[in-house]
N, C-alpha and C positions, 0 to 999 in steps of 0.2 A: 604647330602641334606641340604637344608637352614634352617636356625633354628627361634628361637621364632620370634627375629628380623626383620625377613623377610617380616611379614605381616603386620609391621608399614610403613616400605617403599612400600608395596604397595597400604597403606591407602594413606601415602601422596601423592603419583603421582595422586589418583583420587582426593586429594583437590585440588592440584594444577591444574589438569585440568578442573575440572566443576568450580572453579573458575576464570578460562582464559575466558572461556565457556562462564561465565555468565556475565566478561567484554565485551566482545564483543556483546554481545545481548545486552546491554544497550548502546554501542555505535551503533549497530543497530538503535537501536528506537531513542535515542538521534540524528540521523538523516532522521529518515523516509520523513520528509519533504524536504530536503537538494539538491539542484539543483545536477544533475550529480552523486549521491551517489549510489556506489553497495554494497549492503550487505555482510557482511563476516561471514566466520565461522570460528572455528580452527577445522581443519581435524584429528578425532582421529586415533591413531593406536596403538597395542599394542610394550611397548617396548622389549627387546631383551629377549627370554628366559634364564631359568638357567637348565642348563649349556649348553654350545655351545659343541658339540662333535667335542674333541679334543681326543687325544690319551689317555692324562694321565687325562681326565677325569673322574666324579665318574660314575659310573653303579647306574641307577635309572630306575624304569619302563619306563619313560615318563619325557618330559622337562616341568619343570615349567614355568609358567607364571611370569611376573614379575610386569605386571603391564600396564599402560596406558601412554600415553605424545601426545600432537599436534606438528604434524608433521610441522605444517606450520597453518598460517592464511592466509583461503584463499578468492583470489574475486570474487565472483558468478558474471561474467560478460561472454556473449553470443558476442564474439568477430566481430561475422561473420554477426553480425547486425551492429554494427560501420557503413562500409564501406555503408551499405543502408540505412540508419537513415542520414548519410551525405549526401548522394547522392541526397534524398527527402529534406534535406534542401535547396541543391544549387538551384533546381527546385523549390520549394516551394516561398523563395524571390527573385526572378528572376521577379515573380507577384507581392511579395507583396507589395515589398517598391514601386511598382508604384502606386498603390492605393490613396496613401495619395496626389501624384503629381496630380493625373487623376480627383480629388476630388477637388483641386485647380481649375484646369482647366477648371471645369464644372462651378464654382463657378463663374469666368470669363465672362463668357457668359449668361446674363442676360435673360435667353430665357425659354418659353416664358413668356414675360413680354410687358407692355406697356411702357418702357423706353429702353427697347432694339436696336440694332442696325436694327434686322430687321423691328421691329414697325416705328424707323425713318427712316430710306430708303424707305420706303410706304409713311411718311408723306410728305417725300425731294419732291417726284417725285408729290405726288398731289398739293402741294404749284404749279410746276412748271405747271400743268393743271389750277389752278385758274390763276394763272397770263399769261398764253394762252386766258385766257375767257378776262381777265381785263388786256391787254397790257402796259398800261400807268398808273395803278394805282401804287402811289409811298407808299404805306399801305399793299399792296401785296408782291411789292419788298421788301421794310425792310421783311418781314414775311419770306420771299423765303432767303434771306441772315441770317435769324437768325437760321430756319432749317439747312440751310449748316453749320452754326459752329455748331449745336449741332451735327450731325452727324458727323461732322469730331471729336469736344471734344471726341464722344460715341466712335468710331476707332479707336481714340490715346489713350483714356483710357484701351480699353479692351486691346489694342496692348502691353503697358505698363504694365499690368499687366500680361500680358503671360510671359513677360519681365523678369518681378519677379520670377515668379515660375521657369522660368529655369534656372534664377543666382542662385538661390535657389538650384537647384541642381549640376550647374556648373559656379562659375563666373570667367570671365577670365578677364587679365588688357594686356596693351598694344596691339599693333598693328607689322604685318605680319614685317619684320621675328623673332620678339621679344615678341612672344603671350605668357602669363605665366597664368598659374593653381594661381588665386586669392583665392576662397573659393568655400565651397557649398559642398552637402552631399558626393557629391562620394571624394573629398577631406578630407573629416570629416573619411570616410570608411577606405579609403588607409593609414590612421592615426590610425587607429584603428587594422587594419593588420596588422603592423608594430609592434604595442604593444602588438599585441595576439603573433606575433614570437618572440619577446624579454622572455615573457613569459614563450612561449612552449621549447624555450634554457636554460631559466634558472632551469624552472624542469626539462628539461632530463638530465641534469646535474646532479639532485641530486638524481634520481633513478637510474641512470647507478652507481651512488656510493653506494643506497643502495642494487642493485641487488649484486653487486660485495664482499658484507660482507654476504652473503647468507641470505641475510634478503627479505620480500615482501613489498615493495609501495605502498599499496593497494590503499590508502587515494592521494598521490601524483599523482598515473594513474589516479585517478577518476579527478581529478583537469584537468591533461594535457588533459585527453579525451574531457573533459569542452569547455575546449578551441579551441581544434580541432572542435569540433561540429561547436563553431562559427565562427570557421575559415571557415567553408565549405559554409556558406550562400551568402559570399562574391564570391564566384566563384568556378570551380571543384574542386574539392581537393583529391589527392590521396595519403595516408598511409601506407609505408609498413614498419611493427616490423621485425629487426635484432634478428635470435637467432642465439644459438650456440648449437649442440649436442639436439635440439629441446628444449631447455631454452629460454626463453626471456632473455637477455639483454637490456633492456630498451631502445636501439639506435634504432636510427628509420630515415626513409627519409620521405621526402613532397615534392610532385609535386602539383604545382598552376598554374591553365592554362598551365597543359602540359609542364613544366619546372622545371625542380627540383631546388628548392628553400633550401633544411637543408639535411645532411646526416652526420649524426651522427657516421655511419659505415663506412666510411671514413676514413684509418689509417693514408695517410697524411695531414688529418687536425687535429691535436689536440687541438689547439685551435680553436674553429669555433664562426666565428661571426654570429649574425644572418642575414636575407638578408633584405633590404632597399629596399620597393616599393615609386615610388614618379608617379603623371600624369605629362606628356606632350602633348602640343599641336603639333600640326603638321601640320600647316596653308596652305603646300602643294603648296607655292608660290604664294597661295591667298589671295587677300585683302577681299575674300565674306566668313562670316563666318560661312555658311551653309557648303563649303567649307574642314573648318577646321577637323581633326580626333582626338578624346583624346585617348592618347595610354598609357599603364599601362607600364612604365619602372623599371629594379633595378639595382641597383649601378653597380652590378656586370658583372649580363647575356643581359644586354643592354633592348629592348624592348621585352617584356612577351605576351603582347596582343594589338591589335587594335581595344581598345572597340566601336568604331564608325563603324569600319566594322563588328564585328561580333556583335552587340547587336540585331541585329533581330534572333539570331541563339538560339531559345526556348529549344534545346540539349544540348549546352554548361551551359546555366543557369547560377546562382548566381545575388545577388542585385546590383554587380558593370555594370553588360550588361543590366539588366532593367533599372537602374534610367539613362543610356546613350540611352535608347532604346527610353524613355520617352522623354526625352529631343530633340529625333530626332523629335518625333512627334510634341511637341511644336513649334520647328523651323519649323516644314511644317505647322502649323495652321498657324503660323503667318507670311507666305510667302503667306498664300490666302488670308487673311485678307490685307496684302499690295498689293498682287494682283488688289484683288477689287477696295481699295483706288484711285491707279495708272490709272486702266483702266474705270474709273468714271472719273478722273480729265483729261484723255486724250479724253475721248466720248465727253466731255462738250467744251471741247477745242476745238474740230474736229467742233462744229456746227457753233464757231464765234461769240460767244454772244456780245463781246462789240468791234466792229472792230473802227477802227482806224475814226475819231478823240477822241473818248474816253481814248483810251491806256490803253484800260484794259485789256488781252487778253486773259487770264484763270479767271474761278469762283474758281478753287482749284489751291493748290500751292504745292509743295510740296509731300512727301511721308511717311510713316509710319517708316518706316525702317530707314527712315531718319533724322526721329523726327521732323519734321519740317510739316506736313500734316496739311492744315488749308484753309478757306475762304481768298481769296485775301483778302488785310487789305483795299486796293480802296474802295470795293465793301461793305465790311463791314461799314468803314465808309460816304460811298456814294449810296448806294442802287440805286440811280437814275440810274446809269450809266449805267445798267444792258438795253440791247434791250429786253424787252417783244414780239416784234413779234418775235423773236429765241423761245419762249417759250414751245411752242408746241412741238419742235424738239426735245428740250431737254427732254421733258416729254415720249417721244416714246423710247428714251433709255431702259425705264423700261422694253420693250419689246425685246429690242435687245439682240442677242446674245453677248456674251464676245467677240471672236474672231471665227478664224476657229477652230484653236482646243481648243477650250472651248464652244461650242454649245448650251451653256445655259445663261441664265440672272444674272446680279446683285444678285436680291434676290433668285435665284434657287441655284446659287454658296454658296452664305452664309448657306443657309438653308443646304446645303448639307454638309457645314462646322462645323454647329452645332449637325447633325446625324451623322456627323462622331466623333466629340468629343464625343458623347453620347456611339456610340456604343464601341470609344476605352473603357469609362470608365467600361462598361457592361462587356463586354469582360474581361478585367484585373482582374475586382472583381471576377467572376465566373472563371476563370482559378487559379485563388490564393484559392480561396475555395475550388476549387478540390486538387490542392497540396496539403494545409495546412491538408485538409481530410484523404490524402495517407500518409503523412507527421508524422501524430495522432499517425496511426494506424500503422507506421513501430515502433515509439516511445513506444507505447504501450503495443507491443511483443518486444520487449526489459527489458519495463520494468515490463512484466512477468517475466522474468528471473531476470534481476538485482536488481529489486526494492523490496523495504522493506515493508512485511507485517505486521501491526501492531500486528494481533493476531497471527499469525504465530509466531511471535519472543516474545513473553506473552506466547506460549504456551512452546516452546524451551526453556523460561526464568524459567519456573516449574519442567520442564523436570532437567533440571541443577542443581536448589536446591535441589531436591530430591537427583541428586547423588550425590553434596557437602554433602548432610544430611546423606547416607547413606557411604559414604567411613569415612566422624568422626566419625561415629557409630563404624566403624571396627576401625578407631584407637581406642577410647576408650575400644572394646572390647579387643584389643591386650593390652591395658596400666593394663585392670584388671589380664590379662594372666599373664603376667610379674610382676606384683605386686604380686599373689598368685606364683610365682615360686622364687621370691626374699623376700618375707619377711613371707610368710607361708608355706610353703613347708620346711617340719622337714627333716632332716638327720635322712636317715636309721639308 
């Protein structure tokens, strides 16, 4: 049977374990606050009994115990929330990052206000009813030409600054067949992907070396998981762990927009690069750049996605199909805004205001989209030239339809242009808030399970001293055993 000896080794295995024990609870707490962090524990189990029945073993009642050891440190992480914790992110900024764009937008549009476009397209049209009353007053005319630049300034400005906001999220240089991705956020994203996969290569790298020495990554998974989280806001993202014999091995694949992008399980790739997203345009043989599609290409698998065709696709999700989603939407605000422009300077045209011998022939010139939208510069510097008896004509416009298929006026068009900006921005906010809401609350039951309690790991941390306090207790009572059998204990 085991003799005096015995019960110092099995003091120390319980030092040695409640002090693992109580390592890890301080690195607990030492990160309770820590982005991505799971809590660990070391998982105890008793070590091997004495003696293992073998043949020429001794005859004893009963196998001793031998003592305590952590099997492993392990990571209290709820796996099978990953893949919907991601999931609710791709959804979640698909919304959000439109917010900030939608919020420019609104910004744009001075409404209502009394410097507004619509305030001056009320005033344009009543100038042209006073100078209906007063034909020949050259006090009226200036007035009526100064309206028209201010209203065309207010068009070009709002126009220009929609302008912004969508180079802002995409600006491109050159022209058809040479269009190129210049800057802007979805630019700023796909740079950002890029270095979240550089990333997520270089730690499976170094988990797959530490799985392979039978050691746990607890600290590294939590890292690569980090990553992946914000890897998934950008677009779907699909994760599947490589095991072996039902072990992880730390290899892993990624699917992004339905294409597998890393596979790590892969035996003839042993070296693996990571993959290279870059935008391209796709001008589609047009010079009109409503036209154009940005499509998500990578070095390797050619093009991934066609974010201009699917960013209305609310299932697909992620912030790279919203801020393209958004960006549609600004090029159709500012296709009615040139609309209106266009079909005001052709109404005005159509009535003949200054026919020939003046040789003035339009009051407007020009078009928004074209950058060029302005009061004829004659007219500006001439007011006279203007015929007042057209005046009238021109003031009944205010009434007129746009065309046939547009059945409504000037200011009914605008107006509908500003409730439509309004309601996208409503819209956007209130669907981002219900993500973010679902988003919370998958986060949340996750991090019931993986997240660090403070008094929890305070109460574990007592738990621990106690049995570091109580296994020195048994060595010291083994050191007095041993003492009283080697220096007091007399010969028979």
């Amino acid at each position: 049977m085991p003799g005096t000896f015995f019960g110092l080794e099995i003091g120390r295995r319980g030092l040695q374990y409640s002090r693992r024990a109580l390592d890890i609870t301080s690195h607990n707490l030492a990160n309770a606050n820590t982005e991505g962090y799971s809590r660990q524990e070391a998982v105890a189990v008793t070590t091997d009994p004495f003696t293992r029945p073998e043949i020429d073993s001794s005859a004893s009642p009963g196998q001793f115990g031998t003592g305590v050891t952590s099997s492993m440190i392990r990571r209290i992480r709820d796996e099978y929330m990953d893949p919907l914790v991601r999931k609710t992110n791709t959804y979640r900024y698909y919304w959000e990052d439109q917010i900030n764009v939608f919020g420019r937008v609104e910004a744009c549009f001075a409404e209502p206000a009394s410097t507004g476009i619509q305030d001056q397209l009320t005033e344009f049209f009543k100038g042209w009813m006073n100078l209906n009353n007063n034909p020949q007053d050259p006090g009226v005319k200036a007035s009526v030409a100064e309206m028209g630049v201010q209203l065309a300034s207010m068009m070009t400005y709002t126009y220009k600054q929609l302008t912004d906001v969508q180079e802002n999220v995409l600006k491109t240089s050159g022209s058809p067949p040479a269009v190129a991705v210049a800057g802007g956020q979805l630019a700023d994203q796909v740079e950002r992907i890029n270095e979240l996969l550089v990333k997520i290569e270089d730690i499976t790298e170094k988990i797959i070396q530490v799985y392979r020495v039978g050691q746990q990554p607890n600290d590294l998974l939590d890292r690569r998981d980090l990553y992946l989280d914000e890897l998934a806001r950008f677009g779907p993202l699909e994760v599947t762990q490589n095991t072996v014999g039902g072990l992880p091995t730390g290899e892993i694949r990624i699917s992004f927009f339905g294409q597998q992008v890393m596979d790590f399980a892969d035996p003839t790739d042993p070296v693996f690069t990571p993959a290279s997203f870059s935008l391209q345009i796709n001008d589609h043989g047009s010079a009109d750049p409503a036209d154009w599609h940005v499509e998500l290409h990578e070095a390797a698998l050619g093009l991934v996605a066609d974010l201009t065709a699917q960013c209305g696709d609310t299932g697909t999700g992620g912030s790279l199909l919203g801020l393209e989603k958004s960006r549609q939407d600004i090029i159709r605000f500012k296709d009615t805004l040139d609309d209106m422009a266009v079909n005001l300077r052709d109404k005005i045209a159509a009535k003949n205001l200054t026919p020939p011998p003046a040789g003035v022939p339009d009051f407007f010139l020009g078009s928004l989209a074209g950058g060029d939208f302005g009061v004829n510069s004659a007219i500006v510097s001439d007011p006279s030239v203007m015929d007042g008896t057209k005046a009238g004509m021109i003031a009944d416009i205010r009434n007129e339809n746009m065309d046939a298929a547009r059945p409504y006026t000037l200011e009914k068009c605008y107006g509908m242009l500003v409730a439509d900006v309004g309601n996208k921005a409503r819209t956007v906010d209130g669907m981002a808030a219900n993500q973010q809401a679902v988003q919370e609350q998958m986060y949340n039951l996750r991090e019931s399970v993986s997240g660090v309690s403070v008094d929890e790991e305070l109460t574990r941390m007592v738990q621990f001293q106690y049995g570091f306090q109580a296994s020195a207790r048994v060595i010291t009572m083994m050191d007095d055993l041993i003492n009283e059998i080697i220096n007091r204990l007399k010969p028979l």
